[in-house]
C-alpha positions as CSV (number, residue, x, y, z in Angstrom):
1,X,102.4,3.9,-66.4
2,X,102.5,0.1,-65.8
3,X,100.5,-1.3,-63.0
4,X,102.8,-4.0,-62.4
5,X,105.2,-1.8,-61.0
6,X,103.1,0.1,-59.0
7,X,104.2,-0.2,-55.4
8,X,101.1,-0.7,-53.0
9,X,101.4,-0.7,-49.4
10,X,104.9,0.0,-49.3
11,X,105.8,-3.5,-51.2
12,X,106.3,-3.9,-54.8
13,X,104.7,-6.7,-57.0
14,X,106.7,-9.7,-56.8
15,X,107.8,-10.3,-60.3
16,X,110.0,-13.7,-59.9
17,X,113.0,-12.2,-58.3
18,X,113.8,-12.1,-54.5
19,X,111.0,-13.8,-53.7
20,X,112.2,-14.3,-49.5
21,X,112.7,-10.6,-49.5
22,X,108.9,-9.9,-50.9
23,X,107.9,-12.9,-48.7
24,X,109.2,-11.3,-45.8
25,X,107.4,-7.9,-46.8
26,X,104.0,-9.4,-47.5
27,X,104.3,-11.5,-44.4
28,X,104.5,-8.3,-42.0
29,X,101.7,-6.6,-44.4
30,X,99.4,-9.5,-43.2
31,X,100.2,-9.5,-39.8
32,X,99.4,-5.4,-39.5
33,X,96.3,-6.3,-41.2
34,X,95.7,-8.7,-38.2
35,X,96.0,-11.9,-41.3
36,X,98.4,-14.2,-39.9
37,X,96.0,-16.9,-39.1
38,X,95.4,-17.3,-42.7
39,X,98.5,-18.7,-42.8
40,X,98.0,-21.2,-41.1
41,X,98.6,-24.7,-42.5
42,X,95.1,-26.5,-43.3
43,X,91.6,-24.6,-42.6
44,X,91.4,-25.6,-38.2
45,X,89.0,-22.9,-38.3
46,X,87.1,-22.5,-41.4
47,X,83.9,-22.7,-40.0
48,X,84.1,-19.8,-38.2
49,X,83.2,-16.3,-40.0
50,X,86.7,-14.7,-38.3
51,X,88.7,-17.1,-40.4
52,X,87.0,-16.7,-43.9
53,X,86.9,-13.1,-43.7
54,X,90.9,-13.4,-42.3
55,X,91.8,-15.4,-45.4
56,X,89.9,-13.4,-47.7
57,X,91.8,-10.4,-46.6
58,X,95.2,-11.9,-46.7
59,X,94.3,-13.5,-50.1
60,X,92.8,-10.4,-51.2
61,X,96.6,-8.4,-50.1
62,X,98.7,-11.4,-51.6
63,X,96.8,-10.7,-54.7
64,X,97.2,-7.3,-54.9
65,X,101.1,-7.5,-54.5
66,X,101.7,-10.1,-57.5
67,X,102.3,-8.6,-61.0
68,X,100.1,-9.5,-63.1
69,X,102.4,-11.7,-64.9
70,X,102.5,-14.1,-61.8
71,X,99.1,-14.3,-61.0
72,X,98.5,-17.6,-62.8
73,X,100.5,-19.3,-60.2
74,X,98.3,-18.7,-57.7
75,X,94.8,-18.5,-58.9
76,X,93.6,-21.7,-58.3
77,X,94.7,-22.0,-54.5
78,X,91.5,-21.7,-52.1
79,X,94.1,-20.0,-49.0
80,X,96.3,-17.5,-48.5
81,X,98.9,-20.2,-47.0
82,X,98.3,-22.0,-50.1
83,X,99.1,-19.2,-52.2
84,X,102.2,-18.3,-50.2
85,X,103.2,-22.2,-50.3
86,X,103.1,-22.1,-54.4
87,X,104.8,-19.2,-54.4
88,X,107.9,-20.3,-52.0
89,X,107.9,-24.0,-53.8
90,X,108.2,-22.2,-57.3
91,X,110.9,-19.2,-56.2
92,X,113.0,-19.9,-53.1
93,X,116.1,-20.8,-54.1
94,X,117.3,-24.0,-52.2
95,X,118.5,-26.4,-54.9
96,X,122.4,-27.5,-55.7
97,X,122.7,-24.5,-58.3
98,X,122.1,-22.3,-54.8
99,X,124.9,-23.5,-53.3
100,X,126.8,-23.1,-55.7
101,X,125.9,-20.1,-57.0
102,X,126.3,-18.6,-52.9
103,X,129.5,-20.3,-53.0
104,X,131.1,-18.8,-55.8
105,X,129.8,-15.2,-54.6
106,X,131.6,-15.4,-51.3
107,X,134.6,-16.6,-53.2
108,X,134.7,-13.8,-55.3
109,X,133.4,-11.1,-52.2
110,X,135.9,-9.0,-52.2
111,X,136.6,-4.9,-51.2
112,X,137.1,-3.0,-53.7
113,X,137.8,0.1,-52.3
114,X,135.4,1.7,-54.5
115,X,132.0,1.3,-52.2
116,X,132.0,1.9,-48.4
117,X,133.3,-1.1,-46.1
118,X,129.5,-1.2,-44.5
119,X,128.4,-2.0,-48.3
120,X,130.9,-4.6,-48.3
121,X,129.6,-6.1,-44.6
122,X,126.1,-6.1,-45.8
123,X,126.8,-7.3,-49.2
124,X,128.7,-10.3,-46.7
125,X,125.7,-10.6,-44.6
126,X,123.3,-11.1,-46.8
127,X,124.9,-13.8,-48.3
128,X,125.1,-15.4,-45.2
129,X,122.2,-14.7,-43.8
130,X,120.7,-16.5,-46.9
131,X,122.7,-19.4,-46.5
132,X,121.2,-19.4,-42.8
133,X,117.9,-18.8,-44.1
134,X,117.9,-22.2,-46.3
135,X,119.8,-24.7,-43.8
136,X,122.5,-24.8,-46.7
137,X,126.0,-25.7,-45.7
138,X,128.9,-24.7,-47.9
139,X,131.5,-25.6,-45.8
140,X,132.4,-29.2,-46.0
141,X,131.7,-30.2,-49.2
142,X,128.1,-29.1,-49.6
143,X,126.8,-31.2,-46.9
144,X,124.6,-30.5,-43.8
């Protein structure tokens, strides 16, 4: 059996692809594991022992939810918002090809008949919701 796929905590290994929905995942991981000041931008507490051993946690269950195949991306960063940072600036799609490439999907949305219409709403959703998600405008020309 591969350990890369191996799902761990609910999540599986981000492996390049959907990275905001992994993001998303990990992000409630950490804050159930009490982590979310590891995320913080900068180290505004890392003199205290509370925030080394937060960010060693978090780091620790970032880690352990990367294939291995992606772990070079973020072994050099000394935080866990570092890591996450690296991450989002290497897979979150936000560039011209992203409009584009939302664009043409809502032009060619259409029912089928085949799937149920709630598919068809949440297939619709998403895309908008990911539109939302990166500020993008595809409605007058491309621009914000």
């Amino acid at each position: 059996m591969d350990l890369n796929s191996v799902v761990r905590n609910g999540i599986k290994p981000f492996c390049g692809q959907a990275y905001s929905d992994w993001e998303f995942r990990i992000t409630l991981l950490l804050e159930e594991n009490d982590c979310m000041e590891a995320l913080e931008k900068g180290e505004t507490e890392s003199n205290t022992k509370n925030y080394k051993k937060k960010c060693s946690k978090a780091k620790s269950l970032i880690v352990q939810n990367i294939s291995d195949s992606y772990l070079e991306y973020v072994k050099d960063c000394t935080t866990a918002w570092e890591m996450l940072e690296r991450l989002k600036n290497n897979f979150e799609r936000k560039s011209l090809s992203e409009r584009v490439h939302l664009k043409k999907e809502l032009t060619n949305l259409k029912y089928d008949g085949k799937s149920s219409l709630s598919t068809h709403f949440l297939k619709f959703d998403t895309i908008l919701k990911t539109v939302e998600r990166h500020c993008l405008s595809l409605i007058c020309n491309g621009r914000k």
